[in-house]
N, C-alpha and C positions, 0 to 999 in steps of 0.2 A: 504493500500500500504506500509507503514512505516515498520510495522512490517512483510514486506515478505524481506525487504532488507538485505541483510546479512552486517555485520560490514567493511569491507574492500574493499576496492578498490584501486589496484594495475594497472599500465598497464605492457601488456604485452611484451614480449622479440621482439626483431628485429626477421622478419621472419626466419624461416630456409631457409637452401640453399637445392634446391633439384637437381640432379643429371643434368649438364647438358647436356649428350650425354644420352638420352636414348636409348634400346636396339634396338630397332626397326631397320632395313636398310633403311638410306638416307631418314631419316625424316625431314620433309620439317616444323615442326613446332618447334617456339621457344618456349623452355620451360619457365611453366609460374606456380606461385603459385596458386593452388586452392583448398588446405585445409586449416583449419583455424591454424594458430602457437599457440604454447602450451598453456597451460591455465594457466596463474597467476592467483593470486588474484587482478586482475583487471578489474574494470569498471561490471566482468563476475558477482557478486554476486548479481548485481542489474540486468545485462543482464540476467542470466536464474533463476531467481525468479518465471518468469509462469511454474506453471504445463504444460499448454500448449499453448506454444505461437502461435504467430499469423501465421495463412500460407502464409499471404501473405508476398512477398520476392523479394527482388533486385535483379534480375537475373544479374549476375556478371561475366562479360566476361575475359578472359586473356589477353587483348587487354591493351595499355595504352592511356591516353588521347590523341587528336589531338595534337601535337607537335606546340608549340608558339614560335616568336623570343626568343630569350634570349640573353643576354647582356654577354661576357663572361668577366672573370675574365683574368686580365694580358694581354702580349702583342700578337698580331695576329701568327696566328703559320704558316705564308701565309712567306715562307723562301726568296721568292721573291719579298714580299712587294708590291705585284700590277704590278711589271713590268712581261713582257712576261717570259714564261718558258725556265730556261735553261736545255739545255739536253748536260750538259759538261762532262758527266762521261758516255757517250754513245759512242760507238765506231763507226768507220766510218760508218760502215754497219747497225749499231744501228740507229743511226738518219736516215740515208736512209730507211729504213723499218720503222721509225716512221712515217714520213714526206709522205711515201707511202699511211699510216694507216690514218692518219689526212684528207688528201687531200679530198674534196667533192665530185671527182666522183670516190672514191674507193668503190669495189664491194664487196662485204661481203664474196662474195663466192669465191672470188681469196684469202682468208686469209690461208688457209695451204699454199699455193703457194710460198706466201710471207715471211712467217715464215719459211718454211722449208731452205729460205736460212741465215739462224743462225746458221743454223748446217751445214752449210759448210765451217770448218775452212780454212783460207787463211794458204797457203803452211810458213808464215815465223813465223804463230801462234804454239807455244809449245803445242800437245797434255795436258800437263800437266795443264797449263793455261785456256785451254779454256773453261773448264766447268765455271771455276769462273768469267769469261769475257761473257758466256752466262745468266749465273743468273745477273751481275751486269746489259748486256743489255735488259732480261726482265723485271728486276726493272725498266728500266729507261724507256721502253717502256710502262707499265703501269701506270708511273707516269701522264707519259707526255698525252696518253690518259684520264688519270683522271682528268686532268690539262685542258683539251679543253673538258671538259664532254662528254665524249662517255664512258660513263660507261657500255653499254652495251659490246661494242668494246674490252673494256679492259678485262671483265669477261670472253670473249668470248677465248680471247687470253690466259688467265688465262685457262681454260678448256681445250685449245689444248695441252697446255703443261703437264698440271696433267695428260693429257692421255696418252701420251708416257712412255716408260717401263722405261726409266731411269728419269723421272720425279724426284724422291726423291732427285736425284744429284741437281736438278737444283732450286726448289722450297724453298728455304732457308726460314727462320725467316720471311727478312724483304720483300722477296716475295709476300708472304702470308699475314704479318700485312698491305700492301699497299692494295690488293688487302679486306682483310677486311673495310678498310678504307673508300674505294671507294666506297663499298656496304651501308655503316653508311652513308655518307658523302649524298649519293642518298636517306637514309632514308629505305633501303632495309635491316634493322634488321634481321627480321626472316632470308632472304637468307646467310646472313653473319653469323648468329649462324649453319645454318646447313650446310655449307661450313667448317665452323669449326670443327664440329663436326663429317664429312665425313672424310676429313682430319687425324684426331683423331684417326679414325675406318682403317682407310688405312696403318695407321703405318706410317704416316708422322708427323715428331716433329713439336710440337705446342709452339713456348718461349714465354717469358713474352712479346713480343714485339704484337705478334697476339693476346694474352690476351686483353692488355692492349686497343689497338685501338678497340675491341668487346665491351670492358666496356666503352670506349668513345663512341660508337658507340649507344650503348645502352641509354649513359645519352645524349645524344644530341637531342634522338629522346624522351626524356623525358621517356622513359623505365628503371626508376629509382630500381624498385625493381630487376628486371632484371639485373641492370647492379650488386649488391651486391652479388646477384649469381654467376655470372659468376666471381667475384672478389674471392669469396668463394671455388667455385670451382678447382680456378687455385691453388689458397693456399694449397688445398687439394690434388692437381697433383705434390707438389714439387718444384712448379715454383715458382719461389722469388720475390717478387715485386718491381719495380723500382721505384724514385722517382716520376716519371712522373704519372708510377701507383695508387699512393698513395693519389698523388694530386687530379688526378682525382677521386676518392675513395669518397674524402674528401669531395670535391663539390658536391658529390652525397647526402651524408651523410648531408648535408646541405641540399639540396633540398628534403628530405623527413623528415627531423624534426626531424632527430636520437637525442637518447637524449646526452647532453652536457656530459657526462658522457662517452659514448660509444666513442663520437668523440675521447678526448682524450685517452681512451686505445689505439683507432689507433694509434693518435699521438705516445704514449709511445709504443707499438710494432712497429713504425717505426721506431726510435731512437733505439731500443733493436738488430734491424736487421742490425744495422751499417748504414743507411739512413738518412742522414742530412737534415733537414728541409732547404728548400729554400725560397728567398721572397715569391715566388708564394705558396709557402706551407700558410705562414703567413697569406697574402691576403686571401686566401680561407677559413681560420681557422676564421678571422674578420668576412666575409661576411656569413659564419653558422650562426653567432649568432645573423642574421636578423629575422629571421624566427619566435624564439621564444622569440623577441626582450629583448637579452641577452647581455644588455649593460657593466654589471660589467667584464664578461667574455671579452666581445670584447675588454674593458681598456687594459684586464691581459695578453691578445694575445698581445697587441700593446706593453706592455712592455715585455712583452716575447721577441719579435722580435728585438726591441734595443738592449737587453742584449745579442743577440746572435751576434749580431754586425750586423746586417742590417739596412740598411738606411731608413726608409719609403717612398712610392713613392705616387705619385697621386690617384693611384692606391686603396694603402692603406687608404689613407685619405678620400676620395669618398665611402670606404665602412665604414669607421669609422660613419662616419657621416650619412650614410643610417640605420646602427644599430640604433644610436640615434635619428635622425629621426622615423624612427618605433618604438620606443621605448616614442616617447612620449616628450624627453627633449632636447628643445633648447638652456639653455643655454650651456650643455655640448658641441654641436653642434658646438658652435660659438666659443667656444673655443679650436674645432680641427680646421676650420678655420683659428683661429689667426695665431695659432703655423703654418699652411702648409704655410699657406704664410710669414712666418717667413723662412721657409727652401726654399725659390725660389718657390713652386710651384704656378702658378695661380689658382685662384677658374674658372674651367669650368664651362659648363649647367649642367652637370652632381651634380656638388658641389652643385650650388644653386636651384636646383629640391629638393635634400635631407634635405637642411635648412628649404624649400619652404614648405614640407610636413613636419617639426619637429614641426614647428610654425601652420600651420594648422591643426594638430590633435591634437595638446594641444586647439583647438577653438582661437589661438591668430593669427586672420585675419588682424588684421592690423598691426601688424608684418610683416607675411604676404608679404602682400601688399607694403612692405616698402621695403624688398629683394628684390622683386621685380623692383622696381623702382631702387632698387641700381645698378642690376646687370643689366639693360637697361642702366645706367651712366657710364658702366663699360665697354659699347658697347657687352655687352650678349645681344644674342635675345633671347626672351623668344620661346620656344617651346611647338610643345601640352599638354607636361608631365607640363610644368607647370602652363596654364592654367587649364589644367583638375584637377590639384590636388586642388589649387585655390577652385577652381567651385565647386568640391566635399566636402572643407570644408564649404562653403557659404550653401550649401544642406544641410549639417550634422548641421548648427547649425542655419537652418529655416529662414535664408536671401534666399529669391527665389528672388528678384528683384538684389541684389547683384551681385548671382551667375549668372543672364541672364546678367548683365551688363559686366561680365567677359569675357560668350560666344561673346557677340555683338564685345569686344575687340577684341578678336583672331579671328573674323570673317573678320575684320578690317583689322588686318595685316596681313591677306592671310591666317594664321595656317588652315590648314585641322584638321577637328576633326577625331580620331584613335577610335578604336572598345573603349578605357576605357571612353572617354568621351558620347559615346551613354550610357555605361553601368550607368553612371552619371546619366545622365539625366532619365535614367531607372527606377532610384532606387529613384529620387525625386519625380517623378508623380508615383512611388510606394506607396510612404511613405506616399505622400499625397490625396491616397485616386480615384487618376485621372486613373483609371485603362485603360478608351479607350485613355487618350493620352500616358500614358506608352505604350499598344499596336502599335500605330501608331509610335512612337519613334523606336521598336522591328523590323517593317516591313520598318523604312527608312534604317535600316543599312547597308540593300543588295542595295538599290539602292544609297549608298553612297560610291560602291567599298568597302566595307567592308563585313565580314563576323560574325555573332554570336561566342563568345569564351566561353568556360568553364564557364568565371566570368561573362556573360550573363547569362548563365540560371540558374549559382548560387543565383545570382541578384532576376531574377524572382522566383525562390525557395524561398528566405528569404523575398519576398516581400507579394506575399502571404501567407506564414506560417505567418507572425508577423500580418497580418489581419483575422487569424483564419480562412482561404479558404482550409482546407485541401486536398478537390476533384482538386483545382486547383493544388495545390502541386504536386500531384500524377498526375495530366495530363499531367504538364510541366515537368516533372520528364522523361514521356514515349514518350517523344516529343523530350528530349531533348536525346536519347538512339539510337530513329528511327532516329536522324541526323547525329547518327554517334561519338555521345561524347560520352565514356565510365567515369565512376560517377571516382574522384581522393580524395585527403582527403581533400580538403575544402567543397568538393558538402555532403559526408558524411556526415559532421559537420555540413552545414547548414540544411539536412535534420534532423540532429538529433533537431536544432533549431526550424526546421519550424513546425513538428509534435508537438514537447513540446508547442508553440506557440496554437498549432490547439487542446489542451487537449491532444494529443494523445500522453502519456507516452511510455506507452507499443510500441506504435508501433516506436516511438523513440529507444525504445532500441532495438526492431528487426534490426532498421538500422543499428546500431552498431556492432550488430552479423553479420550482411552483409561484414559491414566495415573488420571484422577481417577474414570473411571467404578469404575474395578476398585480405587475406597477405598486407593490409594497417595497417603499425604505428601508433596509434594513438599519436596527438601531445599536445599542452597546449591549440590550440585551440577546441580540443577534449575533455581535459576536461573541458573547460571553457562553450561549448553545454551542458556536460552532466549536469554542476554545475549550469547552468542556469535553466535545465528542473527541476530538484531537487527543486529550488528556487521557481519554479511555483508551487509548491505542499507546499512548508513550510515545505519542509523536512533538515529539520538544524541541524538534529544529524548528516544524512550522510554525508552533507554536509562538515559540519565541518571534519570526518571521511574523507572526500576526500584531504583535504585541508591539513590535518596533514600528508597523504601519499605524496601527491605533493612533502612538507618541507621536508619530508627525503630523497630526492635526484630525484625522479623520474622525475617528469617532474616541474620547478620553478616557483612559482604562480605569475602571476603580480595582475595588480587593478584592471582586471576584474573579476578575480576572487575573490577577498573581495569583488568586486561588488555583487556577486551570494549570496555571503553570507547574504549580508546586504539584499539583498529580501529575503532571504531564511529566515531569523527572522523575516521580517516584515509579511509576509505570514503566518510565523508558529505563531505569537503573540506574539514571543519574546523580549517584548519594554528589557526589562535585559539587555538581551545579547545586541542587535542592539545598545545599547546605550553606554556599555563597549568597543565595538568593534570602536563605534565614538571615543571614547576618545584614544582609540589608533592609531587613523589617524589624530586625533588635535595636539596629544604631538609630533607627528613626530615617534611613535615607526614602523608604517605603514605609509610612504613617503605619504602626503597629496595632490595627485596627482589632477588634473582640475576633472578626470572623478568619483573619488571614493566621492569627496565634492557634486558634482553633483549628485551624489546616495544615499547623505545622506538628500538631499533635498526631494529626489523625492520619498523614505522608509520613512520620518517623516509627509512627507504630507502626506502620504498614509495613517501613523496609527494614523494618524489627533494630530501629536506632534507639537500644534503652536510655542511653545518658542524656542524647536529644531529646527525647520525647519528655522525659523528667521535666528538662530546661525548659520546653516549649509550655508545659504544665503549670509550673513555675511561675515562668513571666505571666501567663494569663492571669494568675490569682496576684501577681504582685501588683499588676498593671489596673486593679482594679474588675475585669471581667470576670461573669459566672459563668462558669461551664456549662455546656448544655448537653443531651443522652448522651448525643454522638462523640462527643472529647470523652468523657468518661466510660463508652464502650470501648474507644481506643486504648486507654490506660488497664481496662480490666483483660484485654485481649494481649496484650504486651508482658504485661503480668503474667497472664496464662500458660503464656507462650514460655516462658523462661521460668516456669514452673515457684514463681518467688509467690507462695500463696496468702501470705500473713499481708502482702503489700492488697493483692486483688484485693482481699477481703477489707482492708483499710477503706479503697473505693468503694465498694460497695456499703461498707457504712457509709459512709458522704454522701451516697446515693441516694438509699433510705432516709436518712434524716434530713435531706434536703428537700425532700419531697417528691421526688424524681420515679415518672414509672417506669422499670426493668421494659427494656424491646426486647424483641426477638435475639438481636444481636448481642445482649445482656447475656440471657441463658443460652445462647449458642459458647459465647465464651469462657463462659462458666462450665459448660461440659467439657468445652475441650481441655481447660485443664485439670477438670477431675479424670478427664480417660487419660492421662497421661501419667497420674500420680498414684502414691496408691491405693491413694483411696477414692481409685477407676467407678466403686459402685454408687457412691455420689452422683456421677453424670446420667445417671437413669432418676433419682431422684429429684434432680434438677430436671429434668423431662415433668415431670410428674407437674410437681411446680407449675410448668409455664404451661402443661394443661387446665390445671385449675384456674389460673387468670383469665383462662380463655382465651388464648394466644396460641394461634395454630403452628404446631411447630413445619418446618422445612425439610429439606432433604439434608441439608447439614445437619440439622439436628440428631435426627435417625443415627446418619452416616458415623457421627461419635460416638451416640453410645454403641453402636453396634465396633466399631473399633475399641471400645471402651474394654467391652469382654471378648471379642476374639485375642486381642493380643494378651490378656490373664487366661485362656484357654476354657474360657467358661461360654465355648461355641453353642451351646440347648438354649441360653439367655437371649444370647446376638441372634440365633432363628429365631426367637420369640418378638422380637424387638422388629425384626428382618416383616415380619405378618404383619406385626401393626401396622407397619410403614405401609407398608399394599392394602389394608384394610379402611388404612386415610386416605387412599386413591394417591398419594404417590407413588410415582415409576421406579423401582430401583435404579441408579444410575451404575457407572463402570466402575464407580470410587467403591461403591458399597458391593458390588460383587469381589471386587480386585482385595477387599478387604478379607472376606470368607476365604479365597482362593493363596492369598498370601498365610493366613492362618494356618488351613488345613496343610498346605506343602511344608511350612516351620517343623509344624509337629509331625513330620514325616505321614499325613495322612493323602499322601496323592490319589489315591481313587476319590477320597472326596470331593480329593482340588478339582481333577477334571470332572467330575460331577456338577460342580457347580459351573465350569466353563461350559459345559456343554448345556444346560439351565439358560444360563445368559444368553446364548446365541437362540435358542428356542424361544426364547422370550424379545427380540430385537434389539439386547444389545452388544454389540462389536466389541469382543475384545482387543484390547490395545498391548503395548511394547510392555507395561509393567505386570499386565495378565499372566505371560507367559516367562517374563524376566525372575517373577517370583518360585514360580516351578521349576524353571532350568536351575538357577543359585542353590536352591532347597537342595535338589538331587545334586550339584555338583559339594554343597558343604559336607555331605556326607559320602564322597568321593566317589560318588554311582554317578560315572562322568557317562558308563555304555547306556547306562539306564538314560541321562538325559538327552544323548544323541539317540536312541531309540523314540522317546517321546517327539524330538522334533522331525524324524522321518515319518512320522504316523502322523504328524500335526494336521496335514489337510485333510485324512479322513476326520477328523475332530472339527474341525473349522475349515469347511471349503473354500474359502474367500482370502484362506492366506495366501499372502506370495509368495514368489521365489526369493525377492530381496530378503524378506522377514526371514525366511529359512536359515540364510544365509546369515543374516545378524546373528541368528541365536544361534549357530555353530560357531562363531567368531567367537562369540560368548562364552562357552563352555569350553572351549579352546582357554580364554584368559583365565577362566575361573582356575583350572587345570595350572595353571601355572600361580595363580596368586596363592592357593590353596597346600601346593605341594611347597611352596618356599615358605610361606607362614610355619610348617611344622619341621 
């Protein structure tokens, strides 16, 4: 695989803009990207490596995801603030014909009737005036219908007029951007691009004003690439953009992960165009740099904005603090805190949601927990966003009694739990293995008035790909398409995750060719999927290759990505490298983040580095971080390994009294160092254990204890053990036969041994090199060298499918045994 990848990896450009009025007459669809954007050298060099890739393929609609609330940026644009509609700029005859239109038993079919009398100027109205007094009262007549939602009403109204031969007089700008508007506002997209576009074709002027509400129209229904076209487009027609435009632009640019690079050129060609950035500009510019949690950026906005002489609002400090929140660090956090409340502002639910998550995804729960308590003293009530975040870090860092004691709380104070909190609890009996109570969590959400979102079946996607269910992947994938979600670029990424998880490289990066056909951006967490699948191979040259493109501007690496790296050498066998690279997150040269210390633990236990792994353990608790399952399965598993039981057992106190639930991984390591020691009958009682929790064991599981008692020759226990496992519907694998088979030949029982080789092969599975390597050694230790070269001339009646080569091996073999065997004595 190594050597098919080419040296570079680039991402590629922001999509192109493709025409938005195509030729066609009064086409009813919006245009939509469906080739792939130009080819850098990105990500592409590893993507078309196969001569021939795979067929199978993401069929990729032009369709954009289901539209989710969103929380908008700055203040409501609702010019009435909640009170009733005024219609003051409506003329007499104006509200009367509104007020006609409104009324409940108005008949649809009296609407020329009604309308035609607008165009019956009153005797003391100036011919000259009245065009401009008809356009201002079909503006305010569509308002006002847009305003009591009859949007059908209002379209309707909108069409009678386009029909009339002097329609061009009267259909002005802000006409047309209302009646766009109207159409976004109902979610009717496509109708509102081809209204435009009919418009366009008519030889009716199109201003920045109809632009602009299309591209709102577009980002609100989360038609994000969409709405960069239509942005593109107008640039392309002449039309100049207004602040309003730009803003909106901006937000967009935000919401698909433009890189930090592109934002600003915007920035700098709105300033070039004589367009002065506004608060709302600023705020929006902060709140980009969530995304690719781009904290030094967001500082450099927040002083940008000072120096232009803006004040910061609540506004901005709410997004301040969600960057650094996302980003990992609270005490930056606490310290936009100080200062807002230093400048009069109060910290809302909103402020302490953002703290609430700063302090939770750094693992520091009782922090936490203590924001919490403050901002209940402060008379905040805590809402579901912050129990679920809560909840979701007690998950993340293997407190399952924590996190239920959380839910118990906000069941307590009435909080309804919102689709993120099912997705929570999703992604715990994910993780942990409980797949029918994940399931049943998946089917209460429809009966809890809620609905599955995106971040559901992403959920389910990463749940099974990190358990290697690839068929599941692909099912929930085709489940989740038949519901109506179209794939956006998180589902991408996770699919690129769950494949790599599942072995499946290749078909990982077909994903990705998917991803670019269907004109998705890739963003950092795209490449942080592909630097993780890399990681899974021990591919650390490209890795590294990836990571030095990042640095030079494209997209900014955080510590998950030195995360990828440090498996990427632990994989590839690089203790050098992995070990340089620590030192550069101890000195501080690489910010020594909770999650990167955490990686150093869980890559030195892996290449079984006890003194590093200590160190790495170490600095985490000196540094202030709490450990979460996975550092602490590392340490009980290192332990295990090196048989030092009195230290496991240490963690595992810490464990227990931390609060912390044992994984799978817990008791898988815990057997392996009881089958190793001698007190081997422990790892069947540790079985026993992690059945009663209800924690379905593994194939590893089994695979130990049944090594536990064949190597004490207590082979009636290991078949007993050997049933269960097939009883649980797991397959025996070649570890666990090679186990039986290495046993019976030890103890000089070869008719057993081949008994069970010949078992295996009836059963479907292929014996391998150490199948046979254990029966040739057996008979050669006990210097019945004709007896082992008799066994491997008889081999192919025993296993048809051996070769000649293998033959050949294990007479080479019995040859050396022969020789190492007669000079040992």
């Amino acid at each position: 695989m190594a050597e098919k990848l080419a040296p570079t990896l680039l991402l590629p450009n922001p999509p192109p803009s493709r025409p938005l009025f195509p030729n066609n007459n009064h086409s009813q669809h919006y245009p939509s990207i469906s080739s792939a954007p130009p080819v850098t050298p990105v990500l592409q060099n590893i993507l078309f490596h196969q001569q021939n890739p795979s067929s199978s393929s993401l069929p990729i609609t032009p369709q954009s995801p289901i539209p989710r609330n969103r929380i908008r940026i700055g203040k409501s644009r609702d010019p009435n603030r909640g009170k009733p509609w005024s219609h003051r700029r409506l003329s007499r005859k104006g509200q009367q014909i509104l007020q006609t239109l409104i009324a409940p038993e108005f008949d649809s079919a009296k609407l020329e009737e009604v309308l035609l009398q607008l165009f019956e100027p009153s005797q003391e109205e100036e011919l000259s005036s009245s065009r401009e007094l008809l356009s201002s009262d079909i503006l305010g007549i569509l308002k006002g219908l847009g305003f009591n939602k009859k949007c059908d009403l209002a379209m309707a109204v909108f069409e009678w007029v386009r029909n009339r031969k002097d329609c061009e007089l009267i259909l002005n700008g802000s006409v047309i951007a209302v009646a766009i508007n109207i159409l976004g506002k109902e979610g009717q997209v496509l109708k509102a691009a081809s209204l435009l576009n009919n418009l366009h074709k008519d030889g009716i002027d199109v201003d920045v004003y109809a632009y602009t509400c299309l591209i709102s129209a577009c980002a609100r229904n989360g038609r994000y690439r969409e709405a960069v076209m239509v942005f593109k487009k107008m640039e392309e027609e002449g039309c100049e953009p207004t602040l309003i435009t730009y803003n909106v632009i901006l937000n967009v640019y935000g919401k698909i992960g433009m890189p930090w690079n592109k934002i600003m050129d915007l920035v700098e060609g709105m300033k070039s165009a004589g367009v002065t950035p506004d608060l709302y500009t600023y705020n929006t510019l902060v709140s980009c740099c969530r995304r690719g949690s781009l904290y030094e950026e967001a500082a450099g906005v927040f002083k940008m904005m000072k120096s232009a002489g803006f004040t910061p609002d609540k506004v901005t400090y709410n997004a301040l603090l969600d960057v650094y929140g996302k980003s990992r660090r609270p005490k930056e956090a606490i310290e936009v805190l100080r200062e807002m409340e230093m400048n009069g502002f109060s910290p809302s639910i909103v402020t302490y949601n953002s703290l609430i998550s700063a302090y939770a995804r750094d693992g520091l729960l009782d922090e936490a927990m203590d924001l919490k308590t403050q901002m209940m003293e402060k008379g905040i009530k805590p809402d579901v966003f912050t129990y679920t975040t809560l909840l979701s870090g007690f998950e993340k860092a293997g407190k399952d009694e924590y996190a239920m004691n959380v839910f118990e709380e906000m069941r307590s104070a009435g909080c309804k739990p919102n689709i993120c909190t099912f997705n929570t609890f999703i992604k715990m009996h994910g993780n942990r293995g409980k797949f029918a109570e994940m399931m049943k969590v998946f089917e209460e959400i429809k009966t809890c008035q809620c609905a599955p979102d995106i971040v559901t079946w992403n959920t389910l996607l990463a749940v099974f790909g990190q358990n290697g269910m690839d068929s599941e992947v692909s099912g929930v994938f085709k489940e989740m398409k038949r519901a109506g979600f179209v794939p956006e670029r998180d589902t991408f990424n996770t699919l690129i995750s769950a494949y790599s998880r599942c072995g499946s490289f290749d078909q990982a990066m077909d994903v990705y060719k998917r991803m670019l056909e269907a004109g998705v951006t890739p963003d950092l967490s795209t490449y942080n999927a592909v630097l993780a699948a890399l990681a899974r191979g021990g591919l650390w040259k490209q890795s590294e290759k990836i990571l030095a493109e990042m640095k030079d501007g494209r997209c900014k690496p955080n510590e998950l990505s030195y995360c990828s790296l440090l498996h990427a050498y632990a994989n590839g066998k690089e203790t050098g490298r992995m070990c340089a690279l620590a030192e550069e997150i101890y000195s501080g040269a690489i910010e020594p983040r909770a999650v990167l210390l955490k990686t150093l633990v869980l890559v030195n236990s892996k290449s079984d580095l006890l003194m590093e792994t200590e160190y790495a353990f170490l600095e985490l608790r000196k540094r202030g971080f709490s450990p979460d399952i996975t550092t602490l399965n590392a340490m009980v598993s290192i332990y295990g390994r090196r048989q030092l039981v009195t230290k496991a057992k240490e963690i595992m106190n810490f464990l227990n009294e931390s609060g912390f639930t044992p994984s799978l991984t817990t008791y898988n390591c815990l057997m392996y160092m009881y089958s190793r020691s001698g007190n081997f009958e422990r790892a069947e009682e540790t079985l026993r254990e992690l059945l009663e929790k209800g924690i379905k064991p593994d194939i590893i599981s089994y695979n130990t204890v049944i090594y536990a008692y064949c190597r004490n020759g207590r082979m009636r226990e290991a078949s007993r053990i050997f049933s269960e496992m097939r009883d649980s519907g797991l397959a025996p694998d070649v570890v666990t036969y090679n186990t039986f088979v290495a046993s019976y030949a030890a103890d000089s029982m070869f008719v057993e041994a081949i008994d069970v080789v010949q078992y295996m092969i009836k059963h479907g599975c292929k014996p391998n090199q150490n199948t046979y390597n254990s029966i040739v050694d057996s008979y050669c230790k006990l210097n019945l060298h004709s007896e082992a070269s008799m066994f491997v001339n008889n081999l192919r009646k025993l296993d048809p499918q051996t070769s000649r080569e293998e033959e050949c091996r294990l007479c080479e073999r019995i040859t050396k045994n022969g020789h190492r065997w007669s000079s040992s004595q």
